[in-house]
C-alpha positions in Angstrom: -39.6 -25.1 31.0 -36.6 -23.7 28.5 -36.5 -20.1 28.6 -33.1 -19.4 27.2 -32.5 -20.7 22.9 -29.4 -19.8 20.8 -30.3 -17.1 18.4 -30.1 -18.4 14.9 -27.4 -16.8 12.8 -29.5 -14.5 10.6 -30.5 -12.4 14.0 -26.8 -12.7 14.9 -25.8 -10.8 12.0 -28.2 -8.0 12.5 -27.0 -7.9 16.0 -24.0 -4.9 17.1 -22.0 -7.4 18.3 -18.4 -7.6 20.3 -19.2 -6.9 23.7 -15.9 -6.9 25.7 -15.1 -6.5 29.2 -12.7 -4.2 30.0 -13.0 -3.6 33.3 -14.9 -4.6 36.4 -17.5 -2.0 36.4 -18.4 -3.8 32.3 -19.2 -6.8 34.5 -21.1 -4.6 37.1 -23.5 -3.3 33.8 -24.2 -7.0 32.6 -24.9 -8.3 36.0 -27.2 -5.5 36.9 -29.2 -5.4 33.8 -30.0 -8.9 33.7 -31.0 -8.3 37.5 -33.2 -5.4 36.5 -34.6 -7.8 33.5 -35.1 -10.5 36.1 -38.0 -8.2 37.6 -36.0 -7.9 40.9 -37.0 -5.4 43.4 -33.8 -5.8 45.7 -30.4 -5.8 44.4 -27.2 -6.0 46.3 -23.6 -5.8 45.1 -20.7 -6.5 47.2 -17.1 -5.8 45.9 -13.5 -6.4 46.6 -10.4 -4.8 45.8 -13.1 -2.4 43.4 -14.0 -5.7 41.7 -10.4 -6.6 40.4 -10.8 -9.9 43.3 -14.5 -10.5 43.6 -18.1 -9.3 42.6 -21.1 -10.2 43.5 -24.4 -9.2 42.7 -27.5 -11.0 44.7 -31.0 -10.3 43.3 -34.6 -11.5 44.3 -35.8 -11.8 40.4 -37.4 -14.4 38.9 -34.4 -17.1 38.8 -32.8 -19.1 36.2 -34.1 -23.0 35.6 -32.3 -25.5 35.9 -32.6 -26.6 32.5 -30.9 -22.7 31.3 -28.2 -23.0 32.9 -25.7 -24.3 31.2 -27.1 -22.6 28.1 -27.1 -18.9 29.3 -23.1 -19.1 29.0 -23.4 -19.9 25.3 -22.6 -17.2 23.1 -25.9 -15.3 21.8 -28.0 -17.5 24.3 -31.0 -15.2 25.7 -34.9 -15.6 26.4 -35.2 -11.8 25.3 -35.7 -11.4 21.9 -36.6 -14.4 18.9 -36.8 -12.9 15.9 -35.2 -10.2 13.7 -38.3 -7.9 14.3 -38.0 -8.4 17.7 -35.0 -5.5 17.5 -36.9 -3.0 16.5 -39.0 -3.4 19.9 -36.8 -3.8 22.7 -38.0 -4.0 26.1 -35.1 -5.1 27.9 -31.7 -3.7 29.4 -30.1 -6.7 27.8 -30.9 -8.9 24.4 -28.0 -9.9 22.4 -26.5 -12.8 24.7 -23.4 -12.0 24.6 -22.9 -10.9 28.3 -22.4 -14.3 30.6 -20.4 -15.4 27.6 -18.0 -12.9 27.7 -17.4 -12.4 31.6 -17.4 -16.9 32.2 -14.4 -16.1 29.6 -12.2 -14.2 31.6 -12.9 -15.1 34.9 -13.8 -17.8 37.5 -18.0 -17.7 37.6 -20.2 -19.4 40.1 -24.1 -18.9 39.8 -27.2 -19.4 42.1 -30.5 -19.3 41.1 -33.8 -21.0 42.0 -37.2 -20.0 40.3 -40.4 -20.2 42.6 -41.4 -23.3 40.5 -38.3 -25.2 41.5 -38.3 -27.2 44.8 -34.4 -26.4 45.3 -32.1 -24.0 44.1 -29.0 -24.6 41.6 -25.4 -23.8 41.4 -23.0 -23.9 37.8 -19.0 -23.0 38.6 -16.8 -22.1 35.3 -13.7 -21.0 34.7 -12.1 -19.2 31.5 -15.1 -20.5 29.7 -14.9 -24.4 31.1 -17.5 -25.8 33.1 -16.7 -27.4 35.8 -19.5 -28.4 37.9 -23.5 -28.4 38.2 -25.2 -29.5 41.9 -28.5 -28.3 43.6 -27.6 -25.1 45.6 -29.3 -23.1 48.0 -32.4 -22.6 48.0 -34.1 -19.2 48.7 -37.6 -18.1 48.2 -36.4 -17.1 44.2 -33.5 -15.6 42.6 -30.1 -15.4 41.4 -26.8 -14.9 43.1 -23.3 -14.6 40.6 -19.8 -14.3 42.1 -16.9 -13.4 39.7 -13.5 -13.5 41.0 -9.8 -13.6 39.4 -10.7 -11.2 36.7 -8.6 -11.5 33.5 -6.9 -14.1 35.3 -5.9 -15.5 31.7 -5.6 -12.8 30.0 -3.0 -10.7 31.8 -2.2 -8.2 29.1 -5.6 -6.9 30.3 -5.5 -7.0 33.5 -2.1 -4.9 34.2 -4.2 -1.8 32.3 -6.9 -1.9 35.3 -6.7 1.6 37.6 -6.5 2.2 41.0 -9.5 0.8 43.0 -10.6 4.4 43.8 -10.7 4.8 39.8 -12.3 1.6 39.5 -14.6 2.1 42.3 -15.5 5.4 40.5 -16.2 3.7 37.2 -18.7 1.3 39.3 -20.7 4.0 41.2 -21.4 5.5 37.6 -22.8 2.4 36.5 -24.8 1.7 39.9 -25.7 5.4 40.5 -28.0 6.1 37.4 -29.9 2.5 37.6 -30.4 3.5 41.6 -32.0 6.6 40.5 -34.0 4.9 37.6 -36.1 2.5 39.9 -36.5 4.0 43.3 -38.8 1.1 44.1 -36.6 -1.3 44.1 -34.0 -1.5 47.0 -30.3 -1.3 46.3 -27.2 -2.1 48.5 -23.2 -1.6 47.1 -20.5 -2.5 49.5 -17.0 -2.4 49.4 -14.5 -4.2 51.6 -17.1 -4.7 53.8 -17.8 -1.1 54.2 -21.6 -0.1 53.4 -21.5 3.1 50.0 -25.0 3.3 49.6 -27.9 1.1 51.3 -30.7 3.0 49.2 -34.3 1.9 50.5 -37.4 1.8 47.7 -39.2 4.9 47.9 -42.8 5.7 46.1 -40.5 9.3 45.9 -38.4 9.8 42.7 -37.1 13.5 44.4 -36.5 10.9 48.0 -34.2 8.7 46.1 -31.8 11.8 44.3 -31.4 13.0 47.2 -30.7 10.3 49.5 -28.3 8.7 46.2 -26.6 12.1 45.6 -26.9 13.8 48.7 -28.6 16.7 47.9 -31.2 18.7 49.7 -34.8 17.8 48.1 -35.5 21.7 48.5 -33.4 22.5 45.8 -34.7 19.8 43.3 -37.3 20.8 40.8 -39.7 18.3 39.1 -41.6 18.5 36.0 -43.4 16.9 33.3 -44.3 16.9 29.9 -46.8 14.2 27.8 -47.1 14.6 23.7 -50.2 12.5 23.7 -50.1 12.3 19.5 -46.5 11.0 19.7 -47.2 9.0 23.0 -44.0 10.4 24.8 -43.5 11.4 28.1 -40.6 13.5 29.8 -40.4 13.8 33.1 -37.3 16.2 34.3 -36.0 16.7 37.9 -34.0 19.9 38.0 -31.7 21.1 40.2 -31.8 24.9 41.3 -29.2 27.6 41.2 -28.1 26.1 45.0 -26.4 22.8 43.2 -23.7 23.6 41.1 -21.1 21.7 40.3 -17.2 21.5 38.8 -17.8 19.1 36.1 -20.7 17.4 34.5 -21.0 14.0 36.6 -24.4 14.9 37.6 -26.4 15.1 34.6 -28.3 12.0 34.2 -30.5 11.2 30.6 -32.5 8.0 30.5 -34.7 6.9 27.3 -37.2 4.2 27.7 -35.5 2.8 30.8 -31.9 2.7 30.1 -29.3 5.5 30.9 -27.8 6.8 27.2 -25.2 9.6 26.5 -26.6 11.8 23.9 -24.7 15.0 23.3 -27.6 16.9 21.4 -29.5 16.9 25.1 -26.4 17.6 27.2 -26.3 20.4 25.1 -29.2 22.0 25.2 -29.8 21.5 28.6 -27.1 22.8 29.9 -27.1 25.7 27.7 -30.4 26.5 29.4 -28.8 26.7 32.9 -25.9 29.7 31.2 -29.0 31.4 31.9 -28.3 31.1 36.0 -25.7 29.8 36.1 -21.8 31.4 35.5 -19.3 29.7 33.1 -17.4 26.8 34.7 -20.5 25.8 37.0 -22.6 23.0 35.8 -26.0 22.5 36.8 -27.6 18.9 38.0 -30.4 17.7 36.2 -32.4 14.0 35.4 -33.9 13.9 32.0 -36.5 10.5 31.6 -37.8 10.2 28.5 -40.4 7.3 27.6 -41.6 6.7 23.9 -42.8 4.1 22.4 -39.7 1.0 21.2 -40.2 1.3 17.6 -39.2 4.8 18.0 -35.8 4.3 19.4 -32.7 2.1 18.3 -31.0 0.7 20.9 -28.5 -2.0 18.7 -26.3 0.4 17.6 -23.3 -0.5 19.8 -22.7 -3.3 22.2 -22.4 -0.8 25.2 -25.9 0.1 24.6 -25.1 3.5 25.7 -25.7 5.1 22.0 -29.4 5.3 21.3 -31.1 6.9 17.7 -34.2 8.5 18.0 -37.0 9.3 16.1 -38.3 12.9 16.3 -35.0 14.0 18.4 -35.2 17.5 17.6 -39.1 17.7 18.5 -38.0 16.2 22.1 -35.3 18.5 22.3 -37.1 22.0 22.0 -39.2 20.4 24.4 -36.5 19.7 26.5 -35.7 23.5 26.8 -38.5 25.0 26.6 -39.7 22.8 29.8 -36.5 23.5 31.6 -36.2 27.0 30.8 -40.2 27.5 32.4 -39.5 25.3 35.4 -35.9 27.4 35.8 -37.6 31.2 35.5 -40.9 30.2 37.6 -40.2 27.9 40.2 -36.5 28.2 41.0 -35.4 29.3 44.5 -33.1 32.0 45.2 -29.2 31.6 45.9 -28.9 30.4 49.4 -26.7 32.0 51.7 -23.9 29.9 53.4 -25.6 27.3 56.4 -24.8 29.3 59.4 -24.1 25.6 61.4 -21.7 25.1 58.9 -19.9 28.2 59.9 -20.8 30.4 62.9 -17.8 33.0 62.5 -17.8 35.8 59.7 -13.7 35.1 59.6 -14.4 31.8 58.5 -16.8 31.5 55.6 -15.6 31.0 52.1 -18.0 33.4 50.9 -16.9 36.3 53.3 -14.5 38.6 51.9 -11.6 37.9 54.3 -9.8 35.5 52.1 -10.8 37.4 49.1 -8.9 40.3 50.1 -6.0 38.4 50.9 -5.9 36.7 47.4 -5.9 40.3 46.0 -4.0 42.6 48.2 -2.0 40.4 50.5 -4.2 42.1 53.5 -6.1 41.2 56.5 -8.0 44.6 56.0 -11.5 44.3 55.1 -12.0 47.6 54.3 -12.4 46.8 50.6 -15.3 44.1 50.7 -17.7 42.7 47.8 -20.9 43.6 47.3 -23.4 44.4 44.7 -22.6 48.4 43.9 -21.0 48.8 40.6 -17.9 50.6 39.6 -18.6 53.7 37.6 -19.7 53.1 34.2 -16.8 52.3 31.4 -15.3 55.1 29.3 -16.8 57.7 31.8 -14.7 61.2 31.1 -12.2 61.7 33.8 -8.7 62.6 34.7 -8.5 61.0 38.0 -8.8 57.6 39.9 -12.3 56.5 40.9 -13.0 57.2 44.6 -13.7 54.2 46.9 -16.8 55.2 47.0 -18.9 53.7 44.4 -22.6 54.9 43.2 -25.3 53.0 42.3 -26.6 49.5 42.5 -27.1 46.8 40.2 -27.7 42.9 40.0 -25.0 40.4 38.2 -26.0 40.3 35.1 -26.9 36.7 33.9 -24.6 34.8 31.6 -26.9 33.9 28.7 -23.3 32.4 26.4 -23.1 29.4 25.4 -21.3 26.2 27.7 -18.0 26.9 27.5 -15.4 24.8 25.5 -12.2 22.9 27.5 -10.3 24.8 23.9 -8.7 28.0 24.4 -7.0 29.9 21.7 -3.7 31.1 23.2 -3.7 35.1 23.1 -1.9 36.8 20.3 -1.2 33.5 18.9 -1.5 35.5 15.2 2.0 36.7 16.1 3.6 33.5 15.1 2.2 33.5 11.6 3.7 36.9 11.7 7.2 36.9 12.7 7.9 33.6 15.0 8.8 34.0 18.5 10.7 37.1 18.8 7.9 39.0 17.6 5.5 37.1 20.0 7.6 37.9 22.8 8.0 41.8 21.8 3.9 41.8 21.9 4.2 40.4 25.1 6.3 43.0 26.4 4.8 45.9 24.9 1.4 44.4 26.2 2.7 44.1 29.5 4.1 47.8 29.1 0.3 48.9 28.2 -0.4 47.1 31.1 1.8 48.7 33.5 0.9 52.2 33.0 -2.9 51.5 32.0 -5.8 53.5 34.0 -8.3 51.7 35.2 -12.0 53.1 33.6 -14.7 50.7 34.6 -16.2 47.3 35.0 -18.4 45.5 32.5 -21.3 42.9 33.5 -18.9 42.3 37.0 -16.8 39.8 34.7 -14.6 42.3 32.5 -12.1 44.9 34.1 -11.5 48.0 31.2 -8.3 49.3 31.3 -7.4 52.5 29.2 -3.8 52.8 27.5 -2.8 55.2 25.0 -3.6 54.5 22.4 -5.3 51.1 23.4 -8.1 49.7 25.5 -7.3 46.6 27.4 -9.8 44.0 28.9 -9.4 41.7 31.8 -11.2 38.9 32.1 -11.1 39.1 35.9 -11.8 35.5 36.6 -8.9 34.4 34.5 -6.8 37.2 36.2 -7.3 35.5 39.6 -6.8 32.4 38.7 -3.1 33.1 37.5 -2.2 34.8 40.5 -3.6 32.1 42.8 -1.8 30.0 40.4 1.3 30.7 41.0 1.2 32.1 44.8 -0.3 28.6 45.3 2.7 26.7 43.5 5.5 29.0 45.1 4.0 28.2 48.4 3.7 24.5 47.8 7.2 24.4 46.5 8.7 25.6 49.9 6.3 23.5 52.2 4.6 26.8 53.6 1.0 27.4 52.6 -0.7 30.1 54.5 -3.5 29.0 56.1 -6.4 29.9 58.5 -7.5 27.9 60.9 -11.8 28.3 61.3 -13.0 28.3 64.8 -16.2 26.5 63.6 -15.5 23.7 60.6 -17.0 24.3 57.0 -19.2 21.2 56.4 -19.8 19.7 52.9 -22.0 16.8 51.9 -19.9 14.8 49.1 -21.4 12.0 46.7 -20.5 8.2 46.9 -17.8 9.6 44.1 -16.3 11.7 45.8 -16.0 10.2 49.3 -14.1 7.4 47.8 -12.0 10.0 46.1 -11.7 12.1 49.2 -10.3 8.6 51.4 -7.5 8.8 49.3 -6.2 12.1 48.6 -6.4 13.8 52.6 -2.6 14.1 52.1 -2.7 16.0 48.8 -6.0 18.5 50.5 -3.1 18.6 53.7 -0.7 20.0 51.5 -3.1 22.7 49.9 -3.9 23.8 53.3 -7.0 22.2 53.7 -7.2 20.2 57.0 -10.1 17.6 56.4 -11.8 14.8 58.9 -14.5 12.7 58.4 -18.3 14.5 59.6 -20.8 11.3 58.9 -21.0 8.9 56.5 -21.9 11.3 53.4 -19.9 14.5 55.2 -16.6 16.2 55.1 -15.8 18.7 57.7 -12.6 21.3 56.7 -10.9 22.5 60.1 -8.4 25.4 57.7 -8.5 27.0 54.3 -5.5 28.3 52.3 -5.7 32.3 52.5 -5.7 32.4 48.8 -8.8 30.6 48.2 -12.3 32.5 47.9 -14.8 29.1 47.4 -13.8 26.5 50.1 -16.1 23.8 48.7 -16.0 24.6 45.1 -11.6 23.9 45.6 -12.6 20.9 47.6 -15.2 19.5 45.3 -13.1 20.3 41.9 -10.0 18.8 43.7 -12.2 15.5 44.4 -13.3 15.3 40.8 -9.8 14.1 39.4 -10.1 9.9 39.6 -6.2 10.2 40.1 -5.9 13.5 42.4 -3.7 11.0 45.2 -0.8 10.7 42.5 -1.0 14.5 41.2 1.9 16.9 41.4 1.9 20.6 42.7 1.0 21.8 39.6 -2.2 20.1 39.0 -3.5 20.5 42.5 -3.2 24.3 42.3 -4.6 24.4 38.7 -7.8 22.5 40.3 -7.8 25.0 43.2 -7.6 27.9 41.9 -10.7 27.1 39.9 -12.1 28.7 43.0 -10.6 32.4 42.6 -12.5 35.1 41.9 -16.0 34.5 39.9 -17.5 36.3 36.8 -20.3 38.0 38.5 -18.3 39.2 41.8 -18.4 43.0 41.9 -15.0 44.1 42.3 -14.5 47.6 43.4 -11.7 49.7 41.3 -8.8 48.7 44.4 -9.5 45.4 43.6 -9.4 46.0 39.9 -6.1 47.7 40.3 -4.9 44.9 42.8 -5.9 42.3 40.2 -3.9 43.7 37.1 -0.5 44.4 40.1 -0.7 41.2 40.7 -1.0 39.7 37.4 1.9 42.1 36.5 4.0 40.7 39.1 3.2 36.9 37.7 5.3 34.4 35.4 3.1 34.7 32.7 0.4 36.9 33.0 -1.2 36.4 30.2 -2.8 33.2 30.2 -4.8 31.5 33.0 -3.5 28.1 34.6 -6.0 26.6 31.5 -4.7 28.3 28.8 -7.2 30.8 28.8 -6.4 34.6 27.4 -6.5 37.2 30.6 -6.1 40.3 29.0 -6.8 41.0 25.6 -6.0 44.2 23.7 -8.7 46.7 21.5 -6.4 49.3 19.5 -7.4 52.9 18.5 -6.8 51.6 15.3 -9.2 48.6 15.8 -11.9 50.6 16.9 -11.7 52.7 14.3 -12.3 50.2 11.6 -15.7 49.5 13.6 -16.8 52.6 13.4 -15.6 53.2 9.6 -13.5 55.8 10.4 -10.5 54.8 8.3 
């Protein structure tokens, strides 16, 4: 019986139309949907060359006739939707038939697919669009098999843009990745050259399958849920807890009635939840599912599908917060301390202070360690340094500001509408003057170092600080071919996503020359064998390192600008020698004033200034 029709042309019009594939993880999204539609509960994809020579995607769904065949390559040709009002209640990953169409244009197709009606199975080849044959095929129980090869093999303009296959690769695992986590009952395989990524068994579990897809430890994942019975939604929110953090966002996951979206608003809010834990520069994991009923949501406004409106979307989103922030505060676990099998010797941890002091002083002394006492309080009365000695104890303080933006404003940038350069340049100087001779006075919230100079008061952002001294002791040491190192007597082990082993097979040579000696642990784990001396976070460099899709062709200066995202944090208590070390150091840099991001590191609060806040003038 005919499944598949040709939409008529009123529907088509209606329809956000255009799909184009530009790339081979856009194949990997049609093929994978229409699997998913299919009702399939085991779904394999096997690649080459990242998809640029073949993919394949075998599924045990309910099949294609014989008599849809040759239709389902027919522009708007789908069994999904019939009429106009069908678009306002969408069920399905895919509806506007546009899909097969557009990857049978570009490509050389062959499809399998038997229904459990049909005595044998069937088989259509095309290529560019051109059908070339139709024979019985196969015949398994029921389902569908598609391999595409020669990708843009007729349009070359297009196919010279395509990436390296790690960046490819990439692009595919964050197409496969959120559907994997969507359905953990059904059973998903991806391959690449033959080499197994991720064989994910269905699990009753959702928490099983997160972990076992992003290999995290289930401990640290929270679930939750939420109904609004007199709107009929339902959220349901797995969390992760202060122990995941990561250097970028690429594991935040929101789905709406089945189908992953982007939707800033929610980004948003979520992650400005987590500032509550979680320091600047960190970013939390979570999984957002939201189910509400199809009339509610509009899925047809862009052929990617991706963009979604919804009804009520600031309702859902106070929700949001509200649920995360309660689940955050109540249920989530303490900061863990560093797996002692991961690292046995007290030399060797990256959250010892051994290499810490050596980013700051130049040391091996550990007589000036981190910990959690406080430096006297600011603009205490006193006509002499601070003794080593420190009194009382305090917590970090949490950092309840808002996500921080990739824009800096470049300090003392007024001075151009001033005067030009030359008048920049003089601030500079005379800032670096105040600098030179400044006292320090006191910490604020173990993130801001207060420095007092006649007649100003200048502020350190200490993380920025330590990031342009890494900076540029990293890329002077790179430049002659002599980065200290330390060799650990036990390896630091770190469990790395599909993502990032594929971008961690490439790059060895670039971690090599950043001191980081690197081998293969198991399948999903690294193990680091030495550590550059200036580095403070071994796996937050490794991990922020492995986030670039194109860190195997970077230069010196972008490897140490990703590394040296693991200097000193906001939140690390810095006694008042490291406090002085810090602003020697920055003193002694290129340009001190501005982290490797374009950040400000020291900012300057005149008498004068203060003044005017008090109404004094």
């Amino acid at each position: 019986m005919n499944k598949v029709h040709i939409l008529p042309s009123d529907i088509i019009s209606k329809i956000a139309a255009g799909e184009v594939i530009e790339r081979p993880a856009s194949v990997v999204k049609e093929l994978l949907e229409n699997s998913l539609d299919a009702g399939a509960d085991s779904i394999e994809l096997h690649l080459k060359d990242a998809g640029k020579t073949a993919i394949t995607i075998k599924d045990n769904g309910s099949g294609i006739g014989q008599d849809d065949l040759e239709k389902i390559f027919l522009r708007h040709a789908t069994s999904k939707i019939q009429s106009a009002e069908d678009l306002f209640d969408i069920h399905s990953l895919g509806f506007r038939g546009e899909a097969l169409y557009s990857v049978a244009a570009i490509a050389d197709v062959t499809l399998q697919s038997k229904t459990i009606e049909q005595d044998t199975g069937w088989e259509i080849h095309l290529r560019g669009s051109k059908q070339l044959s139709l024979k019985p095929g196969p015949a398994p129980d029921k389902g569908t098999t598609i391999e595409v090869k020669e990708l843009f093999f007729n349009t070359p303009a297009r196919k010279k843009f395509l990436k390296t296959n790690t960046t490819e690769l990439n692009q595919i695992l964050n197409i496969f990745i959120p559907y994997s986590l969507l359905h953990p009952k059904i059973r998903f395989l991806l391959t690449h050259q033959g080499k197994t990524l991720l064989d994910l068994a269905p699990t009753e579990d959702p928490v099983t399958r997160i972990a076992a897809t992003l290999n995290l430890n289930k401990d640290n994942i929270l679930a939750t849920q939420q109904e609004l019975s007199d709107k009929n939604i339902t959220v349901d929110m797995f969390l992760g807890d202060i122990n995941i953090t990561r250097s970028r966002r690429d594991m935040q996951f929101v789905f709406i009635n089945g189908r992953p979206v982007d939707n800033k608003n929610i980004s948003f809010h979520m992650n400005n939840v987590y500032r509550l834990i979680m320091p600047q520069g960190t970013y939390p994991f979570f999984v957002v599912t939201i189910n509400m009923p199809a009339e509610d949501l509009d899925v047809n406004i862009h052929p990617a599908k991706r963009e979604v409106k919804m009804k009520n979307e600031q309702i859902i989103t106070s929700i949001l917060r509200h649920l995360c922030e309660n689940t955050l505060m109540q249920a989530s676990a303490a900061k863990q301390a560093v797996d002692p099998s991961s690292d046995t010797s007290t030399e060797n941890s990256a959250n010892k202070p051994y290499s810490i002091d050596r980013a700051l002083t130049g040391t091996t002394t550990k007589d000036m360690p981190f910990d959690t006492t406080v430096p006297p309080s600011i603009f205490e009365p006193s006509n002499t340094q601070y003794s080593a000695t420190d009194k009382g104890n305090s917590k970090s303080a949490p950092n309840r500001g808002t996500a921080p933006s990739d824009q800096y404003a470049f300090p003392q940038a007024e001075y151009y509408s001033m005067a030009g350069e030359t008048l920049f340049q003089q601030k500079q100087d005379s800032l670096q003057s105040k600098l030179t001779n400044a006292r320090f006075v006191g910490t604020f919230i173990h993130k801001f170092l207060f420095f007092e100079s006649t007649p100003s008061l200048l502020v350190i952002d200490q993380h920025a600080a330590a990031e342009r001294v890494t900076y540029e002791k990293l890329i002077q040491q790179m430049n002659k071919g002599s980065v200290e190192v330390q060799n650990l007597l036990s390896p630091i082990l770190i469990k790395l996503s599909a993502q990032e082993l594929v971008s961690w097979e490439e790059c060895q040579e670039n971690l090599n020359q950043l001191g980081l000696d690197t081998t293969q642990w198991n399948d999903e784990t690294i193990a680091v064998h030495s550590q550059p001396l200036l580095l403070k976070n071994v796996e937050k460099a490794v991990r922020a390192l492995l986030a670039g899709d194109t860190i195997a062709r970077t230069d010196h200066d972008t490897l140490a600008r990703r590394a040296c995202r693991s200097s000193i944090m906001a939140g690390d208590a810095l006694k008042p020698e490291q406090a002085e070390a810090i602003r020697e150091q920055l003193l002694q840099c290129l340009d001190p004033f501005t982290c490797p991001h374009g950040r400000p590191t020291v900012i300057e609060m005149s008498e004068s200034f203060l003044d005017k806040q008090f109404l004094r003038t």
